[in-house]
N, C-alpha and C positions, 0 to 999 in steps of 0.2 A: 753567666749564671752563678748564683751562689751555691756553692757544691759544699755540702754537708761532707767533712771529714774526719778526723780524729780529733779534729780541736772540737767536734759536737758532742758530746755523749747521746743527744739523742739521735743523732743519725749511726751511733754505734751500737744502741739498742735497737733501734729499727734494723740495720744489718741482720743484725739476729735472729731479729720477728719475721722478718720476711722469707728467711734462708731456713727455718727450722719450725716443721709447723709445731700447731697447739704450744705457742709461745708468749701467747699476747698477755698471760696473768705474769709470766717472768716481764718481760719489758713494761708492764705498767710498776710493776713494782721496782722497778727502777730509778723511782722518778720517787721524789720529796712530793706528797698530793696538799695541795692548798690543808691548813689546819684546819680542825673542826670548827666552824662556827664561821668563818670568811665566805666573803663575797667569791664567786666563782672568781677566777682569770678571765680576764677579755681578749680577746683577739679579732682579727681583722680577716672578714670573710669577702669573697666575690661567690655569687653565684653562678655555676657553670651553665652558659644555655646556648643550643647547638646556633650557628647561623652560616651563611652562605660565603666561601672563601673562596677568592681566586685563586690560583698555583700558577707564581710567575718564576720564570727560569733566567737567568743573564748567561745569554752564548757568545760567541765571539763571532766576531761577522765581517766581511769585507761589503766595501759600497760599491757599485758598480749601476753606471750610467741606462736606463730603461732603453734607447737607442743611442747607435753609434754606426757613423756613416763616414767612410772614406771616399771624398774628394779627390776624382781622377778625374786625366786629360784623357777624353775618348776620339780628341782627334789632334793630327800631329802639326806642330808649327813653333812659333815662338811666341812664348807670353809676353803682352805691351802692356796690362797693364793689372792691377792687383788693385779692385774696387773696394774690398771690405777693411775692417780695420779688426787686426788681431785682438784674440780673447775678450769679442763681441757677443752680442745674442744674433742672430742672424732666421728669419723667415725661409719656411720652402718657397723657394723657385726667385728667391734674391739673383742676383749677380755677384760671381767673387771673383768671376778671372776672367780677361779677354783675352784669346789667341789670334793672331794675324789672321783676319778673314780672306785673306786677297785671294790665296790659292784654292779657296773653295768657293768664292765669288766665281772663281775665272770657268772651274768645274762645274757650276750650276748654270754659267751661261751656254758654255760646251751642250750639256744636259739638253737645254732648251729648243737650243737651235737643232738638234739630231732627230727633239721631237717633233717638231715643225716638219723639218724635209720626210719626215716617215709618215706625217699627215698628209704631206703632198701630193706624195706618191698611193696614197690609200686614198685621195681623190682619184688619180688618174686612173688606175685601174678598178675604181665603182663606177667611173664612165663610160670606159669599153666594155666593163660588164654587160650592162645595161645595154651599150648600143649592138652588141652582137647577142645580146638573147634574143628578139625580133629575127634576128638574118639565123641563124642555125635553126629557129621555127619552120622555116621556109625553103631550109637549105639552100642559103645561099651565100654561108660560111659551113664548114666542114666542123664535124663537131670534136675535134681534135682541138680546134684552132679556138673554139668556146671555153672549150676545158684547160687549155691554157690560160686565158687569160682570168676564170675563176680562178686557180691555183694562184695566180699573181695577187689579185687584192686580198686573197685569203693572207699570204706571206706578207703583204703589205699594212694591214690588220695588227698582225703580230708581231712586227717592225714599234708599230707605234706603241702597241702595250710595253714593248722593251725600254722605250726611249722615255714614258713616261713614269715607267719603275726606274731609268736611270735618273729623272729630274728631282724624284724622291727623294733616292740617295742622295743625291748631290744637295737638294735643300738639309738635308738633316743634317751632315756631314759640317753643312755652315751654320746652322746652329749649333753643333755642339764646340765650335770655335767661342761658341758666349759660354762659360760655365756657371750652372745655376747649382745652391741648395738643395740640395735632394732632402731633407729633413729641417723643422727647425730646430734650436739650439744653441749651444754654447763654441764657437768655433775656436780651433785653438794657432799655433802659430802659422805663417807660411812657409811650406817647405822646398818650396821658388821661388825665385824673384823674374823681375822684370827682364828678360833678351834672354831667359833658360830655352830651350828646344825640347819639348814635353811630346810625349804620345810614341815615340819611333820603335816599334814593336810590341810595345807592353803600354798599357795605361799610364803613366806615371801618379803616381800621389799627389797632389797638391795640399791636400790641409787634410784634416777631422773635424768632422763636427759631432758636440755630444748634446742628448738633452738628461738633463739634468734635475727638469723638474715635472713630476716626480723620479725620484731616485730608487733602484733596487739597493737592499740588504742583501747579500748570499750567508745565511747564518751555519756555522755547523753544528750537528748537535749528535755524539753518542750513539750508535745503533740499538744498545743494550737499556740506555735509561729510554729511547723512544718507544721499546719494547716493553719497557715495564708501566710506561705510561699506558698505552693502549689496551695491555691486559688491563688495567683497573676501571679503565673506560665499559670494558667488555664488561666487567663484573659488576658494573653499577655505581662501586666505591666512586667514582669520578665521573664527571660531565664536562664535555667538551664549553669552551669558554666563551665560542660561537658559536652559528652555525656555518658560518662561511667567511669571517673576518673578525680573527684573533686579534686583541691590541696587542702593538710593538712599542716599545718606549727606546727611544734610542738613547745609551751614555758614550760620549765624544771619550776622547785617548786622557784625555785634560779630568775624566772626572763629570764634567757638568751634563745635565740632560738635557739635551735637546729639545726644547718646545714643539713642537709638531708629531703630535703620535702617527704611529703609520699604522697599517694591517699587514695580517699575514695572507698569502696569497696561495701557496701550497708549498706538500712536503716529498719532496726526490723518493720515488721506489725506487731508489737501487741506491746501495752499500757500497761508499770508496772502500775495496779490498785494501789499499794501503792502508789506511786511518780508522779503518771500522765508525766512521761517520757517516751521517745521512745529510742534505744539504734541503735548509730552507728556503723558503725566497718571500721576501716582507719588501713592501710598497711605503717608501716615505714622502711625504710634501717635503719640497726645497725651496719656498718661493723666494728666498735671499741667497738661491746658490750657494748654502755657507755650505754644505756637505759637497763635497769632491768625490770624484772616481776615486777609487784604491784606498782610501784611506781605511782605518783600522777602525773597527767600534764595539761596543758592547750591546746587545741588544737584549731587551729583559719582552721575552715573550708569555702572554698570557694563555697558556694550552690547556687549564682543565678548572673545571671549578667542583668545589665540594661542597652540598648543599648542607650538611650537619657534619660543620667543623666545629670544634668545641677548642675554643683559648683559652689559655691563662696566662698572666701576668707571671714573667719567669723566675722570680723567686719562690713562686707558688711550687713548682716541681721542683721536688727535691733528686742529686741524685746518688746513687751506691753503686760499688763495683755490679751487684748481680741484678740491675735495673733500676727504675726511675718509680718515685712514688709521690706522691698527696697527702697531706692531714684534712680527711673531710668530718664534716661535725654533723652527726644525724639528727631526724626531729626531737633526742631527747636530751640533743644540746650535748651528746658526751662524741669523743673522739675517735678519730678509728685511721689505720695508716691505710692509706689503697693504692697497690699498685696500678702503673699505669704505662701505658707506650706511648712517650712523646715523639713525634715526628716532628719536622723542620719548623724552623724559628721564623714569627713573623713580624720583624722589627724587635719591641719587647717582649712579643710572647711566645707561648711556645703553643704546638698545634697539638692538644692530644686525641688520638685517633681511638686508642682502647682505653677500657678501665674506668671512666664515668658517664654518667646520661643529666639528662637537660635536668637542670633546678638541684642537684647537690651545692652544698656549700664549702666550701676552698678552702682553707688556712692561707694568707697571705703572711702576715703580720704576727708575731707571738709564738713561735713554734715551742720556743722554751720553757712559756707557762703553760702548756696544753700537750700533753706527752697522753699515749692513748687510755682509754679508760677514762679520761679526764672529762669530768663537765666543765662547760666553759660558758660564758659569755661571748655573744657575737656581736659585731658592729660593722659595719658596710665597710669595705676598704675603700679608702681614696690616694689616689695617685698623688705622690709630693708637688709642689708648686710649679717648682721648677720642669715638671713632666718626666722627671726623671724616677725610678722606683729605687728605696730608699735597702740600702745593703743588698744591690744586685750588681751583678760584673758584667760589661761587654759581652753579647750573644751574639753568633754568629748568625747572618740573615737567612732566611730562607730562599732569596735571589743567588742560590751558587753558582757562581762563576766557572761557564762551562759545564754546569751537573743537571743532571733534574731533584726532582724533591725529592729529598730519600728519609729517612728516618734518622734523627739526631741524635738522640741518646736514648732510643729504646735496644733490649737484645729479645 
């Protein structure tokens, strides 16, 4: 921003005017006024008119994978063979690993055949059931000798329900000898090889798999700026920028921004005591994989919008140790200083929040032939060709890094 200093005399007499009231006949008199008889000074006006500004924030954010699945051996043996090929994409319910099925083939035959003879035997005693209920009718079995053998097929009954919960196990037990994908995704290297002994106590790991696409952002963001965002929310000053899916723009470690916007999905109540930060969590498209787990990024979130933001081109505001001011020209074309509170930078301009209303007209261009008191000539300002505004310095953006939007140069 171009900052009126000592090398201005009119930002020296404005000091003045602003700091000491009933001063504006001293500070116009300060000023050499066009001679009698001349054409007014011309200068270069924008018209202020309020319009609808987003408020976007750049936090700092880690990526971290939407699912992530560790790959265990849930049964014990030795791995033969290793189906998939590392830092692949891989399907749920793929094959990645086969373990020796022998010993759970051999289990599940065991299984079978136990269940078989406990059928058998829950034949044989539904038969003498049957043949001795008729003869205890009659008394011609003792009903001791009945009740024993209902007691028998009852137990026989429950033999077989045993032996077919053990064939269960036993089948499962050989299926989990095939290890399948439990999610799809990006799988990463094998952390076995081929004749390892997996499962003997503990599951062991075999791989991870990640997906990737879409990717979470964990963004952190200030407890104290989330607090002051949501007061202004509250007060009206602000409007949320969704209502349920804020745009994320992602910037890479390198600078560049990522082509794929994302949304935000929500914002952590609770407060890391350590860090006095709240944690957000933003949903990105990956469909080239280029974003990775853990990697660092900048993420420029969009949380509030303000419907009568009022800009100006930032040569327009001028500034002085005891605040920031305007040269605006009234309908009778003569000058006046107005103070004003400019808030954060948006690209070239700056956002003023106090101090003017829609259709006043600016000083861009000329401040040095238009000192206050002055009638002037006005003429539409246009921005230099090049897009660049002409005797203005580097402003810092209104995207701070790490901040929320605060006020730039107002006190």
């Amino acid at each position: 921003m171009r900052a009126l200093n000592r090398y201005n005399p009119l930002a020296v007499a404005l000091a003045a005017a602003l700091t000491l009231s009933g001063c504006g006949d001293q500070v116009a008199s300060a000023y050499a006024q066009a001679p009698s008889g001349m054409p007014p000074p011309e200068v270069s006006v924008v018209t202020a008119a309020p319009e609808r500004l987003t408020l976007t924030n750049e936090l700092p954010g880690r990526l971290e994978a939407t699912r992530t699945a560790e790959v265990r051996a849930r049964a014990a043996g030795i791995v033969t063979k290793r189906v998939f090929s590392e830092g692949s994409e891989v399907k749920a319910g793929e094959i990645l690993f086969r373990i020796d099925p022998a010993p759970f083939e051999a289990a599940l035959n065991s299984a079978q055949a136990s269940l078989a003879r406990a059928e058998a035997n829950l034949a044989q005693t539904t038969t003498t059931v049957q043949r001795y209920k008729p003869l205890v009718e009659t008394n011609a079995i003792s009903k001791q000798e009945y009740d024993t053998a209902l007691a028998a097929q009852k137990q026989a009954a429950a033999d077989v329900q045993s032996a077919k919960a053990a064939v269960a196990t036993a089948r499962l037990n050989l299926g989990y000898a095939t290890v399948n994908a439990p999610i799809s995704g990006r799988i990463g290297r094998a952390l076995v090889t081929e004749g390892a002994l997996v499962g003997q106590g503990t599951a062991t790991p075999l791989a991870t798999i990640q997906q990737l696409d879409p990717i979470y952002i964990n963004i952190t963001q200030s407890a104290s700026e989330a607090l002051r965002l949501r007061r202004a929310m509250s007060a009206g000053r602000l409007q949320k920028a969704g209502k349920d899916e804020a745009r994320v723009t992602v910037v890479t470690e390198d600078g560049e921004i990522y082509p794929h916007p994302g949304k935000l999905l929500f914002s952590d109540q609770t407060v890391d005591p350590s860090t006095g930060a709240i944690t957000l969590r933003a949903l990105v498209p990956n469909p080239d994989r280029f974003l990775l787990p853990g990697m660092y990024v900048r993420a420029r979130v969009e949380q509030a919008v303000r419907e009568d933001a009022i800009t100006l081109p930032q040569q327009a505001v001028q500034r002085l140790p005891n605040g920031s001011f305007v040269m605006v020209v009234g309908d009778d074309n003569k000058v006046a200083a107005r103070p004003v509170k400019a808030q954060s930078a948006i690209g070239d301009k700056w956002v003023v929040s106090e101090g003017l209303k829609g259709g006043e007209r600016v000083i861009v261009e000329g401040f040095q032939k238009a000192p206050p008191g002055a009638v002037v000539k006005t003429v539409p300002w246009k921005r230099a060709a090049n897009g660049a505004q002409q005797g203005a310095q580097p402003v810092q953006s209104a995207v701070q890094p790490g901040a929320q939007q605060q006020p730039a140069v107002s006190k």
